[in-house]
N, C-alpha and C positions, 0 to 999 in steps of 0.2 A: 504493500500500500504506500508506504513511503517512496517509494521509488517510481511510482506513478506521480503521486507528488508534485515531485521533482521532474520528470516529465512534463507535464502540464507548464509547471514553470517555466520551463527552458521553452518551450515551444509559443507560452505567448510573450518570452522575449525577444525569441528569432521575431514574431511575428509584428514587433513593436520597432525592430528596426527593418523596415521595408528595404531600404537602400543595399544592407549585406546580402538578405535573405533574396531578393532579386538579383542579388551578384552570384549568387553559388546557382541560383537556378537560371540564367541566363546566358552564363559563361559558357556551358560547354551546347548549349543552342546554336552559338554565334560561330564554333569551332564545327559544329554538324552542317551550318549554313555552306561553310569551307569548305569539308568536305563535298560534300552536294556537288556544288558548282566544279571543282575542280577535277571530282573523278566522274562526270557525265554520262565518258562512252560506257562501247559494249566491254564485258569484260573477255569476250570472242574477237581481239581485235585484228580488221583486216593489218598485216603490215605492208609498210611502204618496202620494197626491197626495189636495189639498183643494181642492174647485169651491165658488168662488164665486159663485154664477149668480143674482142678483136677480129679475131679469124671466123667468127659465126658458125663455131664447132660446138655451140651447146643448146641449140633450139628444141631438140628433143628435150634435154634437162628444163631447159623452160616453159614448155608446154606442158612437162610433168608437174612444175612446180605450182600451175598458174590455175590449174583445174584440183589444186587441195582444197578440200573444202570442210566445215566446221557442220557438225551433226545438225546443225538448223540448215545448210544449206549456204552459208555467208562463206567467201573466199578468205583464204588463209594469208594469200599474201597477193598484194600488187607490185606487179613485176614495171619496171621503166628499164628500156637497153639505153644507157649512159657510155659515151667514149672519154668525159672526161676525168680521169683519176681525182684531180685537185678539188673540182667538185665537188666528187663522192665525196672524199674527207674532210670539205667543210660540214656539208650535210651531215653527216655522222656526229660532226663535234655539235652540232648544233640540236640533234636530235629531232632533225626534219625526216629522218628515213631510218628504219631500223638496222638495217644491213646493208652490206656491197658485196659482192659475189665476182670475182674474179674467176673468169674460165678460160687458159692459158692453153689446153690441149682439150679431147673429146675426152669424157667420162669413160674410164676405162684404159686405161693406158696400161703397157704391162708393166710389173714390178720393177722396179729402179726406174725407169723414164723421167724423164725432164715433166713439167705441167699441173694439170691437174685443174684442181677448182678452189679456192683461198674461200671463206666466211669472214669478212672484215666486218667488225663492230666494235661497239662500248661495252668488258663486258660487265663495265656497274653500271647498263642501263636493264633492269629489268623487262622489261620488253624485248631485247636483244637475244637477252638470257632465255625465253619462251620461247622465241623466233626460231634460235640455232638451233635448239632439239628438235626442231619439226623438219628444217635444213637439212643437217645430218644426216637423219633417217630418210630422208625423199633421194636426197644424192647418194646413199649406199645403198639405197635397193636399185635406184637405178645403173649405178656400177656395177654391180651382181648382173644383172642380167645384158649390160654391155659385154662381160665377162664369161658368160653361159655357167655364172652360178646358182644352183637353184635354190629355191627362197626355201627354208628348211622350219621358219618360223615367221608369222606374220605378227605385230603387234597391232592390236585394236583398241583402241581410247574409247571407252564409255565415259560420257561427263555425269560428274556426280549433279549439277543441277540441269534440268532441262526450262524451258521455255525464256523469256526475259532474265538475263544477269545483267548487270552493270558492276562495275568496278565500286559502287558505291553501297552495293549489296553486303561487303565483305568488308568495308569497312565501318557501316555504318555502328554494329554491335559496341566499336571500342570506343564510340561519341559515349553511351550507356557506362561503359569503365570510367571514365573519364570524369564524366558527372559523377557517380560515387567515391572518386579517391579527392573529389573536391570537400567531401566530409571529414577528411584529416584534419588540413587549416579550420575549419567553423570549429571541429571539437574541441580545439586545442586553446582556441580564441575563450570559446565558452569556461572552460575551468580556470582558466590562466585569467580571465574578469572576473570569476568566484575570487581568486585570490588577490586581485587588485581591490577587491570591495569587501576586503577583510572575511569575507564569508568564512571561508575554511577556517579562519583562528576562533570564531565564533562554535563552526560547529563540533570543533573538539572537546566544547563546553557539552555539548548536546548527545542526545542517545542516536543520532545519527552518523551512521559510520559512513567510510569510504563507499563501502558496497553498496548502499542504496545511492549516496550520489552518483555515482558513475553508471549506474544500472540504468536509473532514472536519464541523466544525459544520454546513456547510448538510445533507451527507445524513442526520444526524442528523434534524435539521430536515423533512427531507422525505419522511424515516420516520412521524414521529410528525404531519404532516399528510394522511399515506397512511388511517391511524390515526384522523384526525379526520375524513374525507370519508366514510366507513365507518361510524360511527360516529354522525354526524348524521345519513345517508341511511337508516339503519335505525331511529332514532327518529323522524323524520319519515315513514316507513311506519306505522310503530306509532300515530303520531299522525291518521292517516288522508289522509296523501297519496299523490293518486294518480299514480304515476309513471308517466312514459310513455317513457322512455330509457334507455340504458344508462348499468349501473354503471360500468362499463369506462369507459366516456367519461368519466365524472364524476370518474373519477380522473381522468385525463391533465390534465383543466383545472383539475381540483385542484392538483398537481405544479405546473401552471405559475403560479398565481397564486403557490401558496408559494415558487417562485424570487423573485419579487419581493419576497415578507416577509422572507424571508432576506437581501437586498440591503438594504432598507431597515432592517433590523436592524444592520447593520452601519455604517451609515451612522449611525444613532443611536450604535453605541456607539464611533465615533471620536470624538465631541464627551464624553462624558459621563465622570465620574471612577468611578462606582462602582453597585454592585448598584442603588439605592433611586433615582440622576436615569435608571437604564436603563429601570425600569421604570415609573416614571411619564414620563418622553419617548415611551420606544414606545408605552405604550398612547395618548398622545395622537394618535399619526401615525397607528394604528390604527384608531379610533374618527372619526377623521377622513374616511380612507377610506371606514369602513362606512356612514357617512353621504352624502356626496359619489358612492358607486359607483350607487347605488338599491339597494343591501340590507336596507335600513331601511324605505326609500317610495321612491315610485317621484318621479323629480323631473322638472319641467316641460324641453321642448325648449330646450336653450342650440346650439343648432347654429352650427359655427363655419364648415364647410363638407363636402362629402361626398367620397367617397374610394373610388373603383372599387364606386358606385352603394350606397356605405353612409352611415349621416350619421354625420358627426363632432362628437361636442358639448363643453363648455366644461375638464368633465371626464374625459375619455375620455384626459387621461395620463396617470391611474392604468390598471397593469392588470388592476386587479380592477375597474373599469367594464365591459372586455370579457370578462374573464370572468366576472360574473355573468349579463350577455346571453347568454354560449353558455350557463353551466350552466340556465340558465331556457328556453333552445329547447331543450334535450339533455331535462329530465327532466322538465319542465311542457309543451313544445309537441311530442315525441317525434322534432327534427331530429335526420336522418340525421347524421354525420361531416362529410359534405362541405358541407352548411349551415350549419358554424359553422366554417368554414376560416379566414374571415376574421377573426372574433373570435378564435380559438385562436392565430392566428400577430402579431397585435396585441398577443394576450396577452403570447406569448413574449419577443417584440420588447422590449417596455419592462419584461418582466422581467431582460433581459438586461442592459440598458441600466442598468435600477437596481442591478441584481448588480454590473457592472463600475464603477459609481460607489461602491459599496459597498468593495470592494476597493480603490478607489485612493483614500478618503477614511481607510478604515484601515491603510493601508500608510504613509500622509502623517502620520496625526496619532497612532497608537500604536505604529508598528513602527520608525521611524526613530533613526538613530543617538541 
């Protein structure tokens, strides 16, 4: 009951300063807006590719390349025959065309020969990095069979979504991380003004212990992140994503990420003296995370090791790393419940873990005699 309390409190103080409580619900809107507009296309995208073919020994290779097509039907790449080298390579640094293709002999040359066929690109342009795998594979089966090798193995890509994707699809979940690791800085704010307004010296007079205040803050907390998964999931409809999961779920691993902002909030605000280092600390711990989870971009394999047939990677002890994985199979890939079992209860785990560090790091360094 005390702890409800205290809840009540906290929330008609958020609710007394409009200007904060608009800023934590606002902020990560304005970053979704961003997103939106910047990743548009399809996430099938046609690429710009440019042949360079002097001797006009590789038209078969280009006619193979020019009729790949994407399980909707949409062409894989656009081919342009280019003779000028210098060109290409602006184009490339600029990110006007995905690829250059240099075809110096016929496909097929035999073993040691001069020629061949070059893949020039960026390869830290992800687009590039998509492009060459499809390259690759189109030019070595067509080599093979320049070669009278027979195809011994065919590979077939089934996409795991079918109908409308956009790039905006896949990003849009970690706008939803995002907004929740923005509850750090507010938690942190909130107790760290307990202590600017003498409260706490107050209530060590009182039979109100640590556990009901921070109990009471965190459901606060887990109110107005109820609030914010809602909130982003219906401007990100409005913005044209297409959802394939339940709301329902999107809470629950909403809730659970915000146990860990909650925890980590509390954590900042045992080291910190006052409103102004609460909320530049938290937001650092925050913005940290939103980087480090892939809510921002997606980041290369750090795999540390795997774990009942999942991988484990470098940062995966934050638990909003496993919670943006389930919320991205729940509302971009349309996993069932029981397909993010494993993410949801990793989540839990080191939300817990950080909650109770939470607690015992504010009990040590603000609540003590």
């Amino acid at each position: 009951m005390k702890a409800l309390l205290v809840a009540r409190k906290s929330l008609l103080e958020m609710a007394r300063e409009a200007q904060l409580l608009g800023l934590v619900l606002a902020l990560p809107l304005v970053f979704l807006v961003i997103t939106a507009v910047t990743y548009t296309g399809s996430y099938w995208i046609t690429h710009p590719v440019w042949v360079q073919d002097a001797g006009g020994q590789g038209e078969a290779l280009v006619a193979e390349l020019e009729a790949q097509r994407y399980a909707d039907g949409r062409p894989v790449f656009e081919i342009t025959r280019v003779d000028d080298r210098t060109a290409a390579d602006a184009s490339l640094q600029e990110q006007a065309i995905t690829a250059l293709l240099v075809i110096d002999n016929p496909v097929g040359v035999p073993p040691g020969a001069d020629g061949g066929v070059t893949i020039v690109g960026d390869a830290l342009n992800p687009r590039f990095y998509r492009a060459s795998v499809v390259l690759d594979g189109a030019i070595s089966r067509h080599a093979d069979r320049l070669a009278g090798v027979p195809e011994v193995v065919r590979l077939v890509e089934e996409p795991l979504l079918a109908g409308a994707v956009s790039e905006f699809d896949l990003y849009a979940p970690g706008m939803i991380v995002f907004a929740l690791l923005m509850i750090i800085p507010q938690t942190a704010m909130l107790v760290a003004r307990e202590r600017r307004w003498d409260t706490l010296r107050r209530l060590r007079l009182t039979r109100l212990g640590a556990g009901s205040l921070l109990g009471g803050i965190s459901l606060a907390q887990m109110a107005v992140a109820a609030v914010q998964v809602v909130l982003v999931f219906a401007a990100a409809l409005a913005m044209g994503f297409h959802n394939r999961g339940s709301l329902a779920m999107a809470l629950v691993i909403g809730l659970a990420i915000s146990f860990s902002s909650v925890g980590l909030g509390l954590v900042v605000a045992g080291f910190v003296e006052n409103d102004s280092q609460a909320a530049n600390v938290g937001s650092t711990f925050a913005m940290l995370q939103v980087f480090l989870c892939g809510a921002f971009f997606q980041l290369p394999p750090m795999t540390l090791f795997r774990l009942a047939g999942h991988q484990i990677d470098l940062f995966d002890v934050f638990p909003a790393s496993h919670g943006f994985l389930a919320l991205q199979q729940v509302l971009t890939y349309g996993a069932a419940p029981g397909e993010v079992l494993f993410r949801l209860g990793a989540t839990l785990l080191l939300s817990a873990l950080y909650f109770v560090a939470g607690i015992a790091v504010f009990r040590r360094w603000q609540m003590r005699e």
